[in-house]
C-alpha positions as CSV (number, residue, x, y, z in Angstrom):
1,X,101.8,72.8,111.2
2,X,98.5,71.1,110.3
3,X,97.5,70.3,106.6
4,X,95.4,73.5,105.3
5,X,91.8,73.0,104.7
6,X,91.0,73.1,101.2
7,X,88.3,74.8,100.0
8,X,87.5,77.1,96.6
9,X,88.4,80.5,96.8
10,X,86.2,83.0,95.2
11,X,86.9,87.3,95.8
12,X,84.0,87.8,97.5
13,X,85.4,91.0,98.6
14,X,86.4,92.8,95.9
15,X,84.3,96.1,96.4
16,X,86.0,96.6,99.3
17,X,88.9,96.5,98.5
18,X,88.9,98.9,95.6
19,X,86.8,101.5,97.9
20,X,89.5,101.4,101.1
21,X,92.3,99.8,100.6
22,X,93.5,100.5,97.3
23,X,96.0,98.2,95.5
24,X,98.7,100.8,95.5
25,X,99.1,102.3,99.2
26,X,100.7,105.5,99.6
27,X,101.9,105.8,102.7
28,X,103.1,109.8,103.5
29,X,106.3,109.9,105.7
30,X,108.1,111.7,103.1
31,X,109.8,108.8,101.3
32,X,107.6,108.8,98.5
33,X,107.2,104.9,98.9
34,X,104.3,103.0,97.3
35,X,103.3,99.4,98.4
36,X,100.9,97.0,96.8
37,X,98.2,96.1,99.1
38,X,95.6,93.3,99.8
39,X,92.5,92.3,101.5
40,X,92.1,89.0,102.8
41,X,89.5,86.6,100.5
42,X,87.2,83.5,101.9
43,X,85.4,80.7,100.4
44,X,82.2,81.5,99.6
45,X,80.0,85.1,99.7
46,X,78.1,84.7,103.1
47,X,75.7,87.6,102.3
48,X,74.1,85.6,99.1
49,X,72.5,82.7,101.3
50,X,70.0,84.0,103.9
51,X,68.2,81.4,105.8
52,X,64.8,81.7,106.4
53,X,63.2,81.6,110.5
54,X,64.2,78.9,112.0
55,X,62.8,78.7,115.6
56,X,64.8,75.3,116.2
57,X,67.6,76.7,114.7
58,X,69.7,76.7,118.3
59,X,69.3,72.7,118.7
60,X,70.3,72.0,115.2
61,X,74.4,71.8,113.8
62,X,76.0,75.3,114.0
63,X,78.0,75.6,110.7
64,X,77.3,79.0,109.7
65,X,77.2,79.9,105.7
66,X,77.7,77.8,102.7
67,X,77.4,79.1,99.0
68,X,73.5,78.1,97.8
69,X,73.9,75.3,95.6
70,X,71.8,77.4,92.4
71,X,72.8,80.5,93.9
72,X,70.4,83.7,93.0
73,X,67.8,80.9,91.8
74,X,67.7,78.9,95.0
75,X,67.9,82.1,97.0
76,X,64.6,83.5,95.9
77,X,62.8,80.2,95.9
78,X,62.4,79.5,92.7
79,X,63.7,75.8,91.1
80,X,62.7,75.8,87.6
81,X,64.3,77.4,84.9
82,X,60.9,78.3,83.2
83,X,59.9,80.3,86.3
84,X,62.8,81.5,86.7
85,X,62.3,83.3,83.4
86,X,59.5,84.4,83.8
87,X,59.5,85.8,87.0
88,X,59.9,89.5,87.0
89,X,61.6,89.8,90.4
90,X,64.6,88.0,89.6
91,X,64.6,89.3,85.7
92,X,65.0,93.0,87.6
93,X,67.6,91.4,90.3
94,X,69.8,90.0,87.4
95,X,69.6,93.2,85.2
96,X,70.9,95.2,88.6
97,X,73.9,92.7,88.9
98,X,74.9,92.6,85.5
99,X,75.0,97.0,85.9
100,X,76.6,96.4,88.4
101,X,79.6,94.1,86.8
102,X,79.6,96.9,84.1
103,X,80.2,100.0,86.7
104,X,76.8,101.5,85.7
105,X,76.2,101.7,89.3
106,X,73.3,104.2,88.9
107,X,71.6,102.2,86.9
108,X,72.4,99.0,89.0
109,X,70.7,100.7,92.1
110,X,67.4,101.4,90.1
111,X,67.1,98.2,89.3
112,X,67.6,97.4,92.8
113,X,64.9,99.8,93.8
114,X,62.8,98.4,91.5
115,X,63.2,94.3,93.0
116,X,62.6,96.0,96.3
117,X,59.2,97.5,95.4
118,X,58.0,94.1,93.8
119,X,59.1,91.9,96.3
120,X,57.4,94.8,99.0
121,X,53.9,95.1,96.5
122,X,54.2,90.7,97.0
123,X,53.9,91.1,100.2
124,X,51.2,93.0,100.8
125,X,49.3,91.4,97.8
126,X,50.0,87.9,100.5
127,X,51.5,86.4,97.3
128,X,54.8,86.1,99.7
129,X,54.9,84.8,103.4
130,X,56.6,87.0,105.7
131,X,59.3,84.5,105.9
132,X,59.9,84.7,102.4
133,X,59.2,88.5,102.4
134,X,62.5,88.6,104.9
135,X,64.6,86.6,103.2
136,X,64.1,88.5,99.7
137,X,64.3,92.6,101.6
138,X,67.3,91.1,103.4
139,X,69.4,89.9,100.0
140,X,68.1,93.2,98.1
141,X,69.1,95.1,101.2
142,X,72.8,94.3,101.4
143,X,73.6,94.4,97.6
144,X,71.7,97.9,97.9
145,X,74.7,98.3,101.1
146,X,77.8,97.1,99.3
147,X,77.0,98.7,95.9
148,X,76.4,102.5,97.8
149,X,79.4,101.3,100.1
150,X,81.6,101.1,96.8
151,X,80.1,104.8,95.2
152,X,81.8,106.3,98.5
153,X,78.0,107.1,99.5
154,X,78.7,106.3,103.1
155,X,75.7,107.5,105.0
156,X,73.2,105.4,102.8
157,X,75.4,102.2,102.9
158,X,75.3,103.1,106.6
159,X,71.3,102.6,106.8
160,X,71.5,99.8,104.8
161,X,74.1,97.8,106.4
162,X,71.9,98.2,109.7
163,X,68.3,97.6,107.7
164,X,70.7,93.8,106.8
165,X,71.6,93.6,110.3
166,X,68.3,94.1,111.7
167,X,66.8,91.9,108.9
168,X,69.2,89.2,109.9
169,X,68.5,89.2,113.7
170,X,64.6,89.8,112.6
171,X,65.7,86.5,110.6
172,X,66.6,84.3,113.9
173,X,70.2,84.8,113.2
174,X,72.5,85.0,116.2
175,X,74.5,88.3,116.9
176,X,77.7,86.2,116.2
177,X,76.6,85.0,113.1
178,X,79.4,85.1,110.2
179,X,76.8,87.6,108.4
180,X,76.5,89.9,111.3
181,X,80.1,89.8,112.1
182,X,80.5,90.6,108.1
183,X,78.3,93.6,108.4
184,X,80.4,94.6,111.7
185,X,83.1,94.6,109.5
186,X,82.0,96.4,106.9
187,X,80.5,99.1,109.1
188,X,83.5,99.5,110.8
189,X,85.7,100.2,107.6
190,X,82.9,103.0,107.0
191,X,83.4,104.6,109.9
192,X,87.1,104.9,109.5
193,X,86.4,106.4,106.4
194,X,84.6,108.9,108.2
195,X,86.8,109.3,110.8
196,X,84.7,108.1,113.5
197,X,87.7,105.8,115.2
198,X,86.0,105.2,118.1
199,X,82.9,103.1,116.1
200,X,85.5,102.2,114.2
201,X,87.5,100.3,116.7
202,X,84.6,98.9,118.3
203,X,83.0,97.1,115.4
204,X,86.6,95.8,114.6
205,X,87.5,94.5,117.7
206,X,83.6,92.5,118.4
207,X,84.1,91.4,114.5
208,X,87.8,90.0,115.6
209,X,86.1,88.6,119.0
210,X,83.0,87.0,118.1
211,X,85.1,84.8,115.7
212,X,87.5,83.5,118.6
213,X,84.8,83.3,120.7
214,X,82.8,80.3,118.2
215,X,86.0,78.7,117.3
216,X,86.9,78.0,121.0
217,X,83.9,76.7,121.5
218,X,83.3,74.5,118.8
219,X,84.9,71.6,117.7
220,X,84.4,71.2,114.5
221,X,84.9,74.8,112.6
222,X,84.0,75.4,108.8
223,X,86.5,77.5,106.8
224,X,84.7,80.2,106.1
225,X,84.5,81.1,110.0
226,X,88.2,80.8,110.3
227,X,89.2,83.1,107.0
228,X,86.4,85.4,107.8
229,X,88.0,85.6,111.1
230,X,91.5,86.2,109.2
231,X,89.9,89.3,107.1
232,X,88.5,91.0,110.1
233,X,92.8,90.6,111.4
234,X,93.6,91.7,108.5
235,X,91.0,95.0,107.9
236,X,92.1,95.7,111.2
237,X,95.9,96.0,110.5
238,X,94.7,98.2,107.4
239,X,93.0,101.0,109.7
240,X,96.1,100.6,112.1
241,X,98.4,101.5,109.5
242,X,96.3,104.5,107.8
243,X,96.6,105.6,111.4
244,X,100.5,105.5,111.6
245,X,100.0,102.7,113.9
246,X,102.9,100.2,112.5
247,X,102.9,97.8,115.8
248,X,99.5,97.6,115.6
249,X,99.7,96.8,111.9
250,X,102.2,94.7,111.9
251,X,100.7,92.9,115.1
252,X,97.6,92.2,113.6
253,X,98.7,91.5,109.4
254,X,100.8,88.4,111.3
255,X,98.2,87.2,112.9
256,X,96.5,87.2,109.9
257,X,99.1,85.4,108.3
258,X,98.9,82.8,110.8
259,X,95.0,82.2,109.8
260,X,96.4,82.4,106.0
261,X,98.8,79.4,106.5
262,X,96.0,77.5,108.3
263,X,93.0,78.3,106.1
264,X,95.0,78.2,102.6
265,X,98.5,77.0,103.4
266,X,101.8,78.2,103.1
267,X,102.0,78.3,99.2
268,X,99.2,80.8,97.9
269,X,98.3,83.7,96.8
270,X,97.4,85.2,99.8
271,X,99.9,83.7,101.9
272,X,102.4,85.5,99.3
273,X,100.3,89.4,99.5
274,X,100.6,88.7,103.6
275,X,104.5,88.5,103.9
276,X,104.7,91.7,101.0
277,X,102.1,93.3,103.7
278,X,104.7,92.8,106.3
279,X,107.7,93.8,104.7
280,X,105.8,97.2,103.8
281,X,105.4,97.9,107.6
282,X,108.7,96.7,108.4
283,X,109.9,99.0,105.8
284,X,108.0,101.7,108.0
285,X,108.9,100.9,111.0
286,X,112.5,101.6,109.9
287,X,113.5,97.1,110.0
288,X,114.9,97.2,106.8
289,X,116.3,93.7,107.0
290,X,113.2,92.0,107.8
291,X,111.2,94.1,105.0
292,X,113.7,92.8,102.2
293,X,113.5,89.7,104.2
294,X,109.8,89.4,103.8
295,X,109.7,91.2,101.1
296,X,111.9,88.5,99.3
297,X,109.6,85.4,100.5
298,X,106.6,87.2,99.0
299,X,108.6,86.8,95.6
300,X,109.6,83.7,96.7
301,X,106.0,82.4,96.4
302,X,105.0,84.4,93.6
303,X,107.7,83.1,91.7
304,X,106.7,79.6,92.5
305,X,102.7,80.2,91.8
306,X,103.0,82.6,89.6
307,X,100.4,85.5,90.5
308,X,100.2,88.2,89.2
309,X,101.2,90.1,91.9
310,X,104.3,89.4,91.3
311,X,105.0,92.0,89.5
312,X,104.3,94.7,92.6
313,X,105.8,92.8,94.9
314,X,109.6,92.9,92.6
315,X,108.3,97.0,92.6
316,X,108.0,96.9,96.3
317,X,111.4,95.2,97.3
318,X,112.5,97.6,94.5
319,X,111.6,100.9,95.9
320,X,113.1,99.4,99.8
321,X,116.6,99.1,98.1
322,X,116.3,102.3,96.2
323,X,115.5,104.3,99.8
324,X,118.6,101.7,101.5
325,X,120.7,103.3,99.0
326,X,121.0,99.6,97.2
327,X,121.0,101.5,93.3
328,X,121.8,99.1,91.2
329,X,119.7,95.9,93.0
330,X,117.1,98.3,93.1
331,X,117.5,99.0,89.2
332,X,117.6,95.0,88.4
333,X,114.2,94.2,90.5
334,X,111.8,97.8,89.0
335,X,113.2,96.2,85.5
336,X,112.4,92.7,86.3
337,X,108.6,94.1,87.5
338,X,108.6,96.3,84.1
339,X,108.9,92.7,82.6
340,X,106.3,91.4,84.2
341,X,104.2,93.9,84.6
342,X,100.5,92.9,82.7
343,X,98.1,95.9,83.8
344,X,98.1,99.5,84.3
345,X,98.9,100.0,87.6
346,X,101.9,97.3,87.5
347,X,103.3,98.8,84.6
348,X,102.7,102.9,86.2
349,X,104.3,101.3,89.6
350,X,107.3,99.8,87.5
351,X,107.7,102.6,85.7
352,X,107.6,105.5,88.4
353,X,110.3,103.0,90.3
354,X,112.5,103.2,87.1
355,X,112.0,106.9,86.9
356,X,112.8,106.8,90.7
357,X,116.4,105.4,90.4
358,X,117.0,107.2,87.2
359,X,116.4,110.3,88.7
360,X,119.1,109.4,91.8
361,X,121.8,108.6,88.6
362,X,121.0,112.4,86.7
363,X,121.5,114.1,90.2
364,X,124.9,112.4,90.5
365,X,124.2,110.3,93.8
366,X,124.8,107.2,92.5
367,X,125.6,105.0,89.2
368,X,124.0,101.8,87.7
């Protein structure tokens, strides 16, 4: 297996994950069974770093995003700290993200609103080029998208993921571009969420696509086209299984696992939430000895980098013995994630697994 590329992981996709795919998944096929849950993470957030027109930009190296090196700063064209302070554009920008970061997400789209109408009033005063005027709608634009994405307002975070993506291509970018292809993404998790399966599917599948498509025909890949390529594997699974779909699901979470063990290696996090991933479908698709299988490697890895996941992931292998009728294993791994349970959803998991197999002992169908 080849060495994994190391690179600094940031959770650049956090919103996401708390609006669709919640951390503990209940799956209804009367068996009452919760699983923790995970999206895939990449290096870098592609959407902060929006390059300018480029008409050469075909001849010149095709590595997609990298994180700007003074980030919000660099992004809006300032380099000074002194203008930087006094500039009332990104004053208003880092008063919307800071709401943001608090959950005032009212008050965090204002502000938005607001950077939009002074970078739009720059324009047209031609104290911005339209270059520049692009580059600063675009960045407004997609925080505008995620933040109404994670307030479950779907049909605005639908308009604005498509003003970013027309922004983009405006832009010079390339349909295959890791930011379109993130959009894609993200456009086709809204769909599911409104039932439209047919969008949904598409956007998955050229999201999946357009990343095999550059890595077979470059040479030279950068990381964040390979993970990005792994989330879109792994989103896809997601919808699969909220569809009862478990081959699917489990198809496509290994496959993700596959880019996990490239992109990050064999020993991390996400490597460990992958295999707890695929012991929760094998669980559904009735293969209870490869879910406690799995579901004990995921421990395995936790134990040895000590995330703190590890706590769902002793619930999870937990709850598989309880519903195998293996009481009193089942009773020593809920305790052991009581233990090491450190927030409120561990310790509600632990304890409704507890309640679970103490609830089998009062009806008299088993001892611990």
């Amino acid at each position: 297996m080849a060495a994994p590329m190391k690179f600094k992981i940031s959770n650049i996709f956090i919103f996401l994950k708390n609006a669709y795919f919640p951390r503990l998944l209940q799956i209804n096929m009367n068996k009452n069974y919760k699983f923790y849950s995970q999206t895939f993470k990449f290096s870098g957030m592609l959407h902060l770093n929006y390059p300018q027109r480029d008409h050469n930009r075909r001849t010149q190296n095709k590595k997609s995003f990298s994180l700007p090196s003074a980030g919000l700063l660099a992004l809006i064209g300032f380099s000074k700290k002194t203008e930087e302070e006094k500039d009332e554009l990104i004053l208003t920008l880092k008063k919307a993200k800071l709401a943001e970061k608090k959950q005032k997400f009212e008050k965090a789209n204002r502000f938005y609103h607001k950077a939009l109408g002074i970078a739009t009033m720059r324009h047209q005063n031609h104290e911005i080029t339209q270059d520049e005027w692009i580059t600063k709608r675009n960045y407004i634009f997609i925080h505008m998208a995620n933040l109404a994405f994670g307030m479950f307002k779907l049909e605005a975070a639908e308009k604005l993921f498509k003003d970013a993506m027309r922004g983009y291509l405006e832009a010079g970018l390339e349909k295959d571009d890791n930011a379109l292809v993130e959009i894609s993404m993200k456009l086709a998790m809204l769909y599911a969420m409104q039932e439209k399966h047919e969008e949904a599917v598409e956007g998955y599948k050229f999201a999946i696509e357009a990343q095999e498509r550059k890595m077979s025909q470059s040479e030279v890949i950068d990381e964040n086209t390979i993970a990005l390529w792994g989330m879109c594997l792994d989103a896809f699974s997601k919808y699969f299984l909220t569809r009862n779909n478990y081959r699917d699901a489990y198809g496509y979470t290994e496959r993700a696992l596959t880019v996990a063990f490239q992109v990050f290696g064999e020993n991390h996090p996400q490597t460990a939430t992958l295999w707890n991933d695929l012991a929760n479908i094998s669980y559904l698709m009735g293969n209870i000895d490869n879910a406690i299988s799995q579901c004990e490697k995921a421990i395995e890895l936790g134990e040895l980098l000590q995330i703190p996941e590890l706590a769902a992931f002793y619930c999870n292998l937990g709850s598989i013995l309880l519903h195998n009728g293996e009481f009193e294993k089942a009773f020593e791994k809920c305790t052991k994630a009581s233990k090491l349970a450190h927030d409120r959803e561990s310790r509600k998991q632990a304890r409704g697994c507890l309640k679970d197999i103490k609830a089998k002992k009062s009806s008299g169908n088993t001892e611990i």
